[in-house]
TORPA-4810 file (N, C-alpha, C, O; in nm, 3 decimals):
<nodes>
NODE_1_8.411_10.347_10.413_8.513_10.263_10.474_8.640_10.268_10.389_8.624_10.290_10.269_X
NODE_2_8.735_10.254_10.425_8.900_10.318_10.405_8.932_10.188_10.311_8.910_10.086_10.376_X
NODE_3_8.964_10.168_10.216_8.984_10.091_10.103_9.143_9.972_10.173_9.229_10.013_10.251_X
NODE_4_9.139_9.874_10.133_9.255_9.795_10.174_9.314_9.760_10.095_9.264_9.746_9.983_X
NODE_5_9.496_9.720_10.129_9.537_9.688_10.020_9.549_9.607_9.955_9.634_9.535_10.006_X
NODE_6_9.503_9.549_9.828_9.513_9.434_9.777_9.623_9.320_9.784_9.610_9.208_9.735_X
NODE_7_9.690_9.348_9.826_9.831_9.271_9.836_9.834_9.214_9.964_9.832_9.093_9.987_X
NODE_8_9.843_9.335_10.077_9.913_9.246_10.202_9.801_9.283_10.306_9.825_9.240_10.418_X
NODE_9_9.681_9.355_10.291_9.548_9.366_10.369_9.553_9.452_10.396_9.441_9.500_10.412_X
NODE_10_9.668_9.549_10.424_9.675_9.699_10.528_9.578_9.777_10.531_9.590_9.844_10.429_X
NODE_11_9.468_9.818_10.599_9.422_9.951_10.596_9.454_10.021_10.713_9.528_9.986_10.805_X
NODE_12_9.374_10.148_10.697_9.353_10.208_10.533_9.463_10.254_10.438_9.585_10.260_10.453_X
NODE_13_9.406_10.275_10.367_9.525_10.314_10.231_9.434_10.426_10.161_9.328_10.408_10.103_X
NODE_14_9.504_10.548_10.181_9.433_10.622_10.089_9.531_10.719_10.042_9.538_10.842_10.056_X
NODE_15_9.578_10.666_10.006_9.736_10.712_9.860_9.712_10.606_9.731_9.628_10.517_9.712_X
NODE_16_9.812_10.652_9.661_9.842_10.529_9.541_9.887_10.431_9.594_9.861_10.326_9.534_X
NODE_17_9.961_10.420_9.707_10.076_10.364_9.773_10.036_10.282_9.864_9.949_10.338_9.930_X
NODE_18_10.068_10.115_9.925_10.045_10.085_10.046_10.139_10.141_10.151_10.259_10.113_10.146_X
NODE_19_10.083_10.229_10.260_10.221_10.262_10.361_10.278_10.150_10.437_10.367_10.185_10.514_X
NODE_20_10.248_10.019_10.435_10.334_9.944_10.464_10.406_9.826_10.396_10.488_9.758_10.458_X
NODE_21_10.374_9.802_10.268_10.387_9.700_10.167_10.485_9.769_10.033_10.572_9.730_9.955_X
NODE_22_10.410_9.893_10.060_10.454_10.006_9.926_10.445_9.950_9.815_10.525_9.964_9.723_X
NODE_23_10.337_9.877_9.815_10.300_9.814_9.633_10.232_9.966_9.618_10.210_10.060_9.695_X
NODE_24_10.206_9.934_9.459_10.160_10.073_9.391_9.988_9.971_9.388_9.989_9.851_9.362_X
NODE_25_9.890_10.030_9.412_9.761_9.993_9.424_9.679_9.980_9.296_9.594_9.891_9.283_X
NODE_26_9.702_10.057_9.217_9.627_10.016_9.080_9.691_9.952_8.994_9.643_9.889_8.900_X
NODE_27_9.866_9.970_9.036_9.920_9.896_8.900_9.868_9.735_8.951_9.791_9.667_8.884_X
NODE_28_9.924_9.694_9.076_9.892_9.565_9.151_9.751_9.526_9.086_9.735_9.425_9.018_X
NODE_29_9.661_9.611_9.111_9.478_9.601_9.087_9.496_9.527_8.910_9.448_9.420_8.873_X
NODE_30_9.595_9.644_8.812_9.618_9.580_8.692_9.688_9.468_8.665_9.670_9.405_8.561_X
NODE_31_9.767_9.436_8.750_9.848_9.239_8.698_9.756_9.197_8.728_9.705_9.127_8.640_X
NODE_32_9.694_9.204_8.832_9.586_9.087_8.932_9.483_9.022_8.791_9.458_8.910_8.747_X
NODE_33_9.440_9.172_8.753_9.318_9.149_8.654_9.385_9.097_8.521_9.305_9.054_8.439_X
NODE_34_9.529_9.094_8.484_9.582_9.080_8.340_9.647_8.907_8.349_9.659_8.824_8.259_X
NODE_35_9.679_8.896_8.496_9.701_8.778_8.547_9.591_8.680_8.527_9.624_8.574_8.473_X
NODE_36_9.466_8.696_8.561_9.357_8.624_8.568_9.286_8.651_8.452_9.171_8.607_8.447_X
NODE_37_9.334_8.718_8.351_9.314_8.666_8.210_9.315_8.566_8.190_9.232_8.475_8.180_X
NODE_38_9.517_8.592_8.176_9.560_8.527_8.101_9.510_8.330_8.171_9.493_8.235_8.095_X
NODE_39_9.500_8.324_8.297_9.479_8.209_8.389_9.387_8.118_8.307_9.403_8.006_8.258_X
NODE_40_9.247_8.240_8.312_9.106_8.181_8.243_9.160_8.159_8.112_9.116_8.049_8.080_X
NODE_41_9.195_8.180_8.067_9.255_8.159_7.916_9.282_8.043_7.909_9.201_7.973_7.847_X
NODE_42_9.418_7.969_7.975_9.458_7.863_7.954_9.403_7.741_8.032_9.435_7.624_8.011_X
NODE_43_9.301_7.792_8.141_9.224_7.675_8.149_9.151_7.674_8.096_9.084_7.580_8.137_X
NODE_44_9.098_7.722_8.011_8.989_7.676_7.879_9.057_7.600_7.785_8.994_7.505_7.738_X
NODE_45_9.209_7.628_7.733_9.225_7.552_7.652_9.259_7.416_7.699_9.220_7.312_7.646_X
NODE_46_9.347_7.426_7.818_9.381_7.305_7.798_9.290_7.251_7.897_9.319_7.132_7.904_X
NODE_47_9.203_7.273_7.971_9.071_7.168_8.027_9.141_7.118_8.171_9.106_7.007_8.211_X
NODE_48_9.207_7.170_8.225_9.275_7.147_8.348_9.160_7.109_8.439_9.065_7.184_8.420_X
NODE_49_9.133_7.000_8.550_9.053_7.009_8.635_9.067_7.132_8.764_9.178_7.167_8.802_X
NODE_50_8.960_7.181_8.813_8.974_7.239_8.956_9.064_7.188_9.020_9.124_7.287_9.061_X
NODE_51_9.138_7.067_9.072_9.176_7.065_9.159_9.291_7.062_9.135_9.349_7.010_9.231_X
NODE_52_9.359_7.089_9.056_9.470_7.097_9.007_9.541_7.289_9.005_9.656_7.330_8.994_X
NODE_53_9.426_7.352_9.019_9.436_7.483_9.088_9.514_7.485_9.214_9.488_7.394_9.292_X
NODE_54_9.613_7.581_9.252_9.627_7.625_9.353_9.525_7.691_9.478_9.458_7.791_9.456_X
NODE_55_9.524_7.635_9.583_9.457_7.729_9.660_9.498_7.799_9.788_9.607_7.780_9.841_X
NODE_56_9.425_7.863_9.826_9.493_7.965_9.969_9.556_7.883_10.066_9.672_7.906_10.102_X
NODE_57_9.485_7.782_10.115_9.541_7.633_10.172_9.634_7.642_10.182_9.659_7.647_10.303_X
NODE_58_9.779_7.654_10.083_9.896_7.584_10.054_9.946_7.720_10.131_10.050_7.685_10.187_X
NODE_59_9.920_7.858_10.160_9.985_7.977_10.222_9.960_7.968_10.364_9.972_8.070_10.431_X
NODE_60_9.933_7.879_10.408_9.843_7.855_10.565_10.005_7.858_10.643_10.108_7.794_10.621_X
NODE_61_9.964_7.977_10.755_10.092_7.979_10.830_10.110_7.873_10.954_10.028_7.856_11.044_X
NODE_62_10.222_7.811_10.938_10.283_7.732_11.030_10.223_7.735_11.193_10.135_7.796_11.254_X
NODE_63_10.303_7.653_11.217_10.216_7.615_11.420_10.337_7.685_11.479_10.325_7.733_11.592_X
NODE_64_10.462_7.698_11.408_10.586_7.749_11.516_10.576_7.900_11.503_10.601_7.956_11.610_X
NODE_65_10.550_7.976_11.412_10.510_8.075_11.326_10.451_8.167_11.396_10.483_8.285_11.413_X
NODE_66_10.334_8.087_11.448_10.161_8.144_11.497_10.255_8.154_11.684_10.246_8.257_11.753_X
NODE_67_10.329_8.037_11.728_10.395_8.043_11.809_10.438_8.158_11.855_10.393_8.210_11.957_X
NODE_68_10.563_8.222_11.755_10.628_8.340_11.764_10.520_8.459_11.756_10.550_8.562_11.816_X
NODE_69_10.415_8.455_11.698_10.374_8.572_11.715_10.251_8.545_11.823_10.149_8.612_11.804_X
NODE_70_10.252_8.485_11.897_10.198_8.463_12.051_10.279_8.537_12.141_10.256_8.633_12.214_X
NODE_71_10.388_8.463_12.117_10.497_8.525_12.224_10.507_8.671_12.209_10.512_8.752_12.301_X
NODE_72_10.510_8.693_12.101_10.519_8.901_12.065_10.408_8.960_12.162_10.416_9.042_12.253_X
NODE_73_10.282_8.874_12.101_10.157_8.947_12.184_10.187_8.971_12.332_10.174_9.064_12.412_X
NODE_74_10.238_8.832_12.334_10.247_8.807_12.533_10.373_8.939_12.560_10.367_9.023_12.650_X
NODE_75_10.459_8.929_12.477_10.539_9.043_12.539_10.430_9.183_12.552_10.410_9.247_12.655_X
NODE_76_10.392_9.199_12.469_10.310_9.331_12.440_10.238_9.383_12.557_10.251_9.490_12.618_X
NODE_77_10.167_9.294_12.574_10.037_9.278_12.719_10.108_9.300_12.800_10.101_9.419_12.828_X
NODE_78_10.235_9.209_12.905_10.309_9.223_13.021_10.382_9.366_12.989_10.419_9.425_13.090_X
NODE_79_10.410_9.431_12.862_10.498_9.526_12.903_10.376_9.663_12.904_10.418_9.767_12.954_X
NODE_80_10.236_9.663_12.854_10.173_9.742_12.878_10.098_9.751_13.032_10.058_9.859_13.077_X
NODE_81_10.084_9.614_13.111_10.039_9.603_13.225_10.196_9.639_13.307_10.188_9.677_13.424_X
NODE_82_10.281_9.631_13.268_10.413_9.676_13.368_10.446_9.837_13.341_10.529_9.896_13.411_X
NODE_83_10.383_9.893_13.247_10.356_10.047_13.239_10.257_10.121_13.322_10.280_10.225_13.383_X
NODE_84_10.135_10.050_13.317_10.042_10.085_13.397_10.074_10.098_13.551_10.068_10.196_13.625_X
NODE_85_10.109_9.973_13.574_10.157_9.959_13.717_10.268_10.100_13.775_10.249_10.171_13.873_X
NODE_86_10.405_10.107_13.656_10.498_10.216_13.671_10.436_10.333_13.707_10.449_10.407_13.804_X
NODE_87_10.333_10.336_13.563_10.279_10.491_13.599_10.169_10.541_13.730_10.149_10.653_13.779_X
NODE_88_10.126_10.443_13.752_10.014_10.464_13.872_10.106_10.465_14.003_10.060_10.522_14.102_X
NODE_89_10.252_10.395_14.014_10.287_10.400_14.123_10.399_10.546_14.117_10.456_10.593_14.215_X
NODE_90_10.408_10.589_13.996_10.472_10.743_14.025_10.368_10.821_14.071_10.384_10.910_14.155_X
NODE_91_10.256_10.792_14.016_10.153_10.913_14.050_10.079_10.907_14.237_10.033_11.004_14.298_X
NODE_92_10.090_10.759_14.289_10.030_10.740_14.402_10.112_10.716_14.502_10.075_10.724_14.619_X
NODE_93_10.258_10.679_14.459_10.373_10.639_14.580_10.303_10.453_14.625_10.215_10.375_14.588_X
NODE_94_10.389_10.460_14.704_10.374_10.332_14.729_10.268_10.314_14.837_10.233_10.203_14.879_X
NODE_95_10.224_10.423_14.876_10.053_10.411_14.988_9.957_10.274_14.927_9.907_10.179_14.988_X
NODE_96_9.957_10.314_14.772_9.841_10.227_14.705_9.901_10.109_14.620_9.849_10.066_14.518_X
NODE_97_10.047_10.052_14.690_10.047_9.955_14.612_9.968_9.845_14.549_9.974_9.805_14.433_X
NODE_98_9.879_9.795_14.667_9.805_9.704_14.622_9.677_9.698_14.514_9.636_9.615_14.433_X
NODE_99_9.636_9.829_14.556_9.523_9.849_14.476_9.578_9.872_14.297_9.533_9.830_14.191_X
NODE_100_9.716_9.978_14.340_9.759_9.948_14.126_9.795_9.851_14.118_9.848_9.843_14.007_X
NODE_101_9.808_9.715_14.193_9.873_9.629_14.134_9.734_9.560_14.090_9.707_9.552_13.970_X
NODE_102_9.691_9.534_14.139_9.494_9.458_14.106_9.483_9.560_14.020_9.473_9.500_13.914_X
NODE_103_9.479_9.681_13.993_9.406_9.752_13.887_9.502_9.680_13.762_9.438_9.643_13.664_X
NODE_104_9.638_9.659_13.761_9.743_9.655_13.659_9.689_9.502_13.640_9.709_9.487_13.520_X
NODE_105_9.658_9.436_13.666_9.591_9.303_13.697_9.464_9.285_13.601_9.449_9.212_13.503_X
NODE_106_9.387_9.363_13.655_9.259_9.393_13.580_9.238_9.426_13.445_9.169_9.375_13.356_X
NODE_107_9.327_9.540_13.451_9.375_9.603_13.317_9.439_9.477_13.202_9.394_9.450_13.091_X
NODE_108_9.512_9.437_13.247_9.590_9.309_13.202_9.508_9.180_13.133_9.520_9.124_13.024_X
NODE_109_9.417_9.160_13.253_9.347_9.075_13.174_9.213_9.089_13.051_9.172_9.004_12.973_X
NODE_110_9.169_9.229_13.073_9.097_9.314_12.985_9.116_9.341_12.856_9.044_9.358_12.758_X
NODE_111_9.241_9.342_12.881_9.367_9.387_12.705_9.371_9.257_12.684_9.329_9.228_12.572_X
NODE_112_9.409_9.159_12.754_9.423_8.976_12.657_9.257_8.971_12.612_9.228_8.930_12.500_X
NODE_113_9.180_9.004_12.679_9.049_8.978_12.599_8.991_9.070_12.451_8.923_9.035_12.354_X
NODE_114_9.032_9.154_12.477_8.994_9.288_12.383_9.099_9.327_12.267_9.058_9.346_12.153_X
NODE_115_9.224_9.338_12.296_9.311_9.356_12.207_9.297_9.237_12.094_9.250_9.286_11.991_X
NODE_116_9.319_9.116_12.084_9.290_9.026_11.995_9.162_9.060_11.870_9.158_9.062_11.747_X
NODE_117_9.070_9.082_11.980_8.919_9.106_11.912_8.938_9.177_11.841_8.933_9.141_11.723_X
NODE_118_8.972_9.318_11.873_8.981_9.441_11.772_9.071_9.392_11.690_9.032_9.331_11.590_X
NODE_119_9.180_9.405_11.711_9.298_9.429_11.606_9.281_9.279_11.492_9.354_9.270_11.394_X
NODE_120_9.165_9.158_11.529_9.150_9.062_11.410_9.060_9.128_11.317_9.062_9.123_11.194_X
NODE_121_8.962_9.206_11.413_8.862_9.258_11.329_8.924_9.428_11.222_8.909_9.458_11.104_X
NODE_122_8.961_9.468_11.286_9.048_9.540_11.231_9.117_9.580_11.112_9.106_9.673_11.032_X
NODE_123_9.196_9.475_11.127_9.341_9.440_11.083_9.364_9.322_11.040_9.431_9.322_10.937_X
NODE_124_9.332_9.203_11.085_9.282_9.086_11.025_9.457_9.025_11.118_9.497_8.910_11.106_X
NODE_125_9.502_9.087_11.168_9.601_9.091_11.268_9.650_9.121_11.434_9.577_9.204_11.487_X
NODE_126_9.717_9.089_11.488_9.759_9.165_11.613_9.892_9.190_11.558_9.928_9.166_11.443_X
NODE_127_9.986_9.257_11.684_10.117_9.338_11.640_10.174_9.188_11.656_10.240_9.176_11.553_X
NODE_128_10.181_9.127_11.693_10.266_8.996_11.674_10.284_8.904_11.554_10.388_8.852_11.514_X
NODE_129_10.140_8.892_11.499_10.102_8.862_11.347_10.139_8.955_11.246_10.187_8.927_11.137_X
NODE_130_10.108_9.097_11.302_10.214_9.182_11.176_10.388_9.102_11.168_10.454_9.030_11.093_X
NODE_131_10.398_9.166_11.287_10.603_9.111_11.303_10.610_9.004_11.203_10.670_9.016_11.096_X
NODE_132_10.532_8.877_11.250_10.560_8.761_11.151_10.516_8.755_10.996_10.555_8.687_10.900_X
NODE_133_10.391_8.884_11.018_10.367_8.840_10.813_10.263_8.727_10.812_10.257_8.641_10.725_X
NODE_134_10.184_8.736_10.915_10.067_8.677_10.918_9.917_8.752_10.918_9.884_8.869_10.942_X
NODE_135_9.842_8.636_10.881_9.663_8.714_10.940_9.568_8.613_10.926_9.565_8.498_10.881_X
NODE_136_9.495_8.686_10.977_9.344_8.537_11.010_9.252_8.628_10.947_9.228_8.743_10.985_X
NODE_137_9.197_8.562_10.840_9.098_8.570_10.771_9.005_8.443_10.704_9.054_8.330_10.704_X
NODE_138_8.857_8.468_10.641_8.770_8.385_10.683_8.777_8.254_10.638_8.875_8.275_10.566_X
NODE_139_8.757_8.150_10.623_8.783_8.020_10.585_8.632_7.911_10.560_8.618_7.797_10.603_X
NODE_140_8.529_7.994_10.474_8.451_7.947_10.442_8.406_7.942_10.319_8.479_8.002_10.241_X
NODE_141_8.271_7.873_10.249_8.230_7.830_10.125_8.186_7.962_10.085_8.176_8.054_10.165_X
NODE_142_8.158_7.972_9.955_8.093_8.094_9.935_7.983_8.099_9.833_7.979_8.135_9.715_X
NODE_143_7.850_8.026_9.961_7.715_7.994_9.844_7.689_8.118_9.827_7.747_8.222_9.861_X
NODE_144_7.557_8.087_9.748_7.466_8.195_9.673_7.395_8.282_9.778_7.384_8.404_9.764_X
NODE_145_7.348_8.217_9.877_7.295_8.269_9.996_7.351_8.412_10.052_7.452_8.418_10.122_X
NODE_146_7.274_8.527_10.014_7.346_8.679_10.064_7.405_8.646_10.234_7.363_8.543_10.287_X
NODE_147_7.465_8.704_10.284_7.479_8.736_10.375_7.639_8.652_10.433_7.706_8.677_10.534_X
NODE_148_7.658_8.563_10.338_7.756_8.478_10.405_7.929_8.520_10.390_7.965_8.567_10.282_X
NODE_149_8.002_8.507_10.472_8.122_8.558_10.464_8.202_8.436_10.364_8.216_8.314_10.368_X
NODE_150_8.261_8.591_10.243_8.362_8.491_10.145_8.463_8.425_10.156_8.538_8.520_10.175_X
NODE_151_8.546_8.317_10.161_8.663_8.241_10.174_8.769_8.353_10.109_8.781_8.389_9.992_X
NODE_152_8.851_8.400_10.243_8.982_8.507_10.223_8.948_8.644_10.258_9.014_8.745_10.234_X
NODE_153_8.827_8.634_10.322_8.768_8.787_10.372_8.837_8.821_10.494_8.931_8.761_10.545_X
NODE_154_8.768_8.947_10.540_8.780_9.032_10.672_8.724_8.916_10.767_8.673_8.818_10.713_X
NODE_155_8.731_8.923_10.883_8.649_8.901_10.968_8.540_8.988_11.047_8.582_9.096_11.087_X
NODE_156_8.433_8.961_11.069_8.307_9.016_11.128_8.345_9.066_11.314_8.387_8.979_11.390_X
NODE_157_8.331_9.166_11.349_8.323_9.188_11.479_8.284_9.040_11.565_8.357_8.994_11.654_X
NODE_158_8.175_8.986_11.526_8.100_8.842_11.593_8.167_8.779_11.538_8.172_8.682_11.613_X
NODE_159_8.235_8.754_11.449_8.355_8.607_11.426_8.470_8.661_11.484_8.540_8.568_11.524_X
NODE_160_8.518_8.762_11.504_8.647_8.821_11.595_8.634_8.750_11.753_8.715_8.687_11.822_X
NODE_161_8.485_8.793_11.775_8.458_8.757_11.929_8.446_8.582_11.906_8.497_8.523_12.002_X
NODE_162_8.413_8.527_11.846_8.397_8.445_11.870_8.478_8.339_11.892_8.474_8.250_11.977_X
NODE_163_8.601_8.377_11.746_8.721_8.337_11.795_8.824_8.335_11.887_8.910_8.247_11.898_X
NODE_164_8.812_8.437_11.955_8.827_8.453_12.117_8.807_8.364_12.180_8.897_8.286_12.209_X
NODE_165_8.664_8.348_12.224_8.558_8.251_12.298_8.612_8.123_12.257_8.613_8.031_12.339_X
NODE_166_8.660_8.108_12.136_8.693_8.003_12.127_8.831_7.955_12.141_8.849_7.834_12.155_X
NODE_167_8.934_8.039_12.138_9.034_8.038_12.171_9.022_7.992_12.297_9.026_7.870_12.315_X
NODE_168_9.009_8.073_12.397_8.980_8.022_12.545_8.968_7.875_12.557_9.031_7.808_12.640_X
NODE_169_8.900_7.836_12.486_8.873_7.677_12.491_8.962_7.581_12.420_8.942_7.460_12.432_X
NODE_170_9.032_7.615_12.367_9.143_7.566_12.320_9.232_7.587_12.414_9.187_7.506_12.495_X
NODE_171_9.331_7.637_12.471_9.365_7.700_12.612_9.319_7.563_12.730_9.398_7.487_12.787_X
NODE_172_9.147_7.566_12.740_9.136_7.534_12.827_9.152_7.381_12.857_9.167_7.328_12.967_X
NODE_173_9.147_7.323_12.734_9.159_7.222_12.708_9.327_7.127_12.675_9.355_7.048_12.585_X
NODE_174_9.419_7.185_12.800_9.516_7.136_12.829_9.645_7.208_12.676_9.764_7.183_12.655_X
NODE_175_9.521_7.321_12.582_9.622_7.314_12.485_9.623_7.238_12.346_9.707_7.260_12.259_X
NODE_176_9.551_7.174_12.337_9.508_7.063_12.290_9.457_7.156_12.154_9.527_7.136_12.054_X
NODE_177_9.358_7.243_12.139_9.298_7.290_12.025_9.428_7.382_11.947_9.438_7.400_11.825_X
NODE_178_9.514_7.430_12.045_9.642_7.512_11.952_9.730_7.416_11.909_9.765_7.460_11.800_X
NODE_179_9.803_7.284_11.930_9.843_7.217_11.883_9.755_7.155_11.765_9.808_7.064_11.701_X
NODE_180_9.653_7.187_11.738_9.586_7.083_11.621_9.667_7.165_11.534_9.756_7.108_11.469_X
NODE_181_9.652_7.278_11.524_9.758_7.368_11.409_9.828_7.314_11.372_9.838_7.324_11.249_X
NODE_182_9.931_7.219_11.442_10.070_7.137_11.420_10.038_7.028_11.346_10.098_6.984_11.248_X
NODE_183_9.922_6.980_11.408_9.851_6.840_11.351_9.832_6.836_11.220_9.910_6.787_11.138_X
NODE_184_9.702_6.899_11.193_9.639_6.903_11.075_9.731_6.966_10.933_9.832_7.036_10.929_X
NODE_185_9.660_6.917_10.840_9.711_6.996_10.700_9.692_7.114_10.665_9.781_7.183_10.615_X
NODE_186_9.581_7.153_10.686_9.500_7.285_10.647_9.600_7.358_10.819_9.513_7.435_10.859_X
NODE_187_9.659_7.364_10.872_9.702_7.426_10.962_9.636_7.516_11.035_9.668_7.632_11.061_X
NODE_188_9.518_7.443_11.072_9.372_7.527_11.137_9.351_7.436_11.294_9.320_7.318_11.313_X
NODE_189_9.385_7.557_11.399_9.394_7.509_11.509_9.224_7.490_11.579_9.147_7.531_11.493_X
NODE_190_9.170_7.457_11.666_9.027_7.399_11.729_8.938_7.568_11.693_8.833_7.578_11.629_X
NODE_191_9.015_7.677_11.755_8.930_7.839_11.755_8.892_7.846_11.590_8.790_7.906_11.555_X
NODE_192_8.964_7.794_11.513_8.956_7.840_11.362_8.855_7.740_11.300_8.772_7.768_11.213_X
NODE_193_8.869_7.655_11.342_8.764_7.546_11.307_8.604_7.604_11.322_8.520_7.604_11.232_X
NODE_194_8.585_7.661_11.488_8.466_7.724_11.569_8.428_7.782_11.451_8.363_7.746_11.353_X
NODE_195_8.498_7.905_11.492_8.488_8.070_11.425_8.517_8.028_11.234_8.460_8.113_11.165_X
NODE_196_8.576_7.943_11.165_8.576_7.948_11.015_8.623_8.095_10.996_8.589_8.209_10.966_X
NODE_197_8.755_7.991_11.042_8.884_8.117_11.019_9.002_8.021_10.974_8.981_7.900_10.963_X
NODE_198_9.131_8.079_10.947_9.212_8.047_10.911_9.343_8.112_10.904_9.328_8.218_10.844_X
NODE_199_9.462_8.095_10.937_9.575_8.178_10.950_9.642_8.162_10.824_9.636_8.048_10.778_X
NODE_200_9.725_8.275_10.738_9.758_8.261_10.630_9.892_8.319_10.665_9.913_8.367_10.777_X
NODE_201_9.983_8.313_10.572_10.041_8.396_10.541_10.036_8.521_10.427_9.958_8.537_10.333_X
NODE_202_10.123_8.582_10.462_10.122_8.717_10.371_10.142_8.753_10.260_10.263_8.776_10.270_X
NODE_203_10.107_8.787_10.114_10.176_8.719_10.002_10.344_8.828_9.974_10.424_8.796_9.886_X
</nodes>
């Protein structure tokens, strides 16, 4: 599997180089590790409590944010279902309007289900969340227990889908689960809650 970049998630990366961040990958790999020396260092001396740590929390992307890169998606979808439609009606004339328009229909609603899935699992993004400098990644504890997904990971194909599934229900529910985003502190809308996910920003 194609190595990612430590910095801003991109894969794959298989240069020195991120091709979209253009950090240098090992020097980055070396502050990270010379950084978290020096970190452990001075909380030993001076006895700082945990919670006085920074955590990922405080990078949690906004509700207007997550907004804008909705709207990107939504452009994305209507202008790939208004391609489909173009191209099927150069190729068939207008005999079969109806049927490309239900296929462009079909198609349409296929890509709002599927495109999300992949490109979280993916990419930990869609092209709308790139634009903004966002991503959803995992938002859980990280016991001893093998198997469990780490707090700031990838997401799992089955937590991709699920967040979907759960999206929908947020949606269905007048809207109500995407505004919690606005609500809450942790800026974790009803799907992220489900699925133990979380939207960040980019560092």
């Amino acid at each position: 599997m194609a190595a990612a970049c430590p910095k801003c998630g991109w894969q794959p990366v298989s240069g020195p180089s991120c091709p979209r961040c253009g950090v240098h990958v090992a020097g980055y790999l070396a502050e990270l590790a010379a950084g978290a020396s020096h970190a452990a260092a001075f909380e030993r001396s001076s006895a700082l409590p945990s919670a006085d740590v920074a955590t990922p929390a405080l990078r949690a992307a906004g509700f207007w944010i997550r907004v804008l890169a909705v709207l990107i998606d939504t452009a994305v979808v209507l202008i790939a279902q208004a391609m489909l439609y173009f191209m099927g009606s150069m190729v068939f004339g207008g005999r079969s309007s109806v049927v490309i328009r239900v296929a462009a229909q079909v198609f349409g609603t296929l890509l709002v289900a599927v495109y999300p899935v992949f490109f979280h699992w993916r990419w930990g993004q869609t092209l709308g969340k790139m634009a903004v400098d966002i991503r959803v990644v995992t938002c859980r504890p990280t016991p001893t227990t093998p198997g469990w997904l780490a707090d700031g990971g990838s997401l799992t194909i089955g937590c991709a889908v699920l967040r979907q599934l759960a999206s929908a229900l947020s949606s269905a529910i007048l809207g109500i689960g995407y505004v919690m985003a606005g609500l809450r502190r942790d800026r974790r809308a009803l799907h992220d809650l489900i699925a133990g996910t979380r939207v960040e920003r980019l560092p």
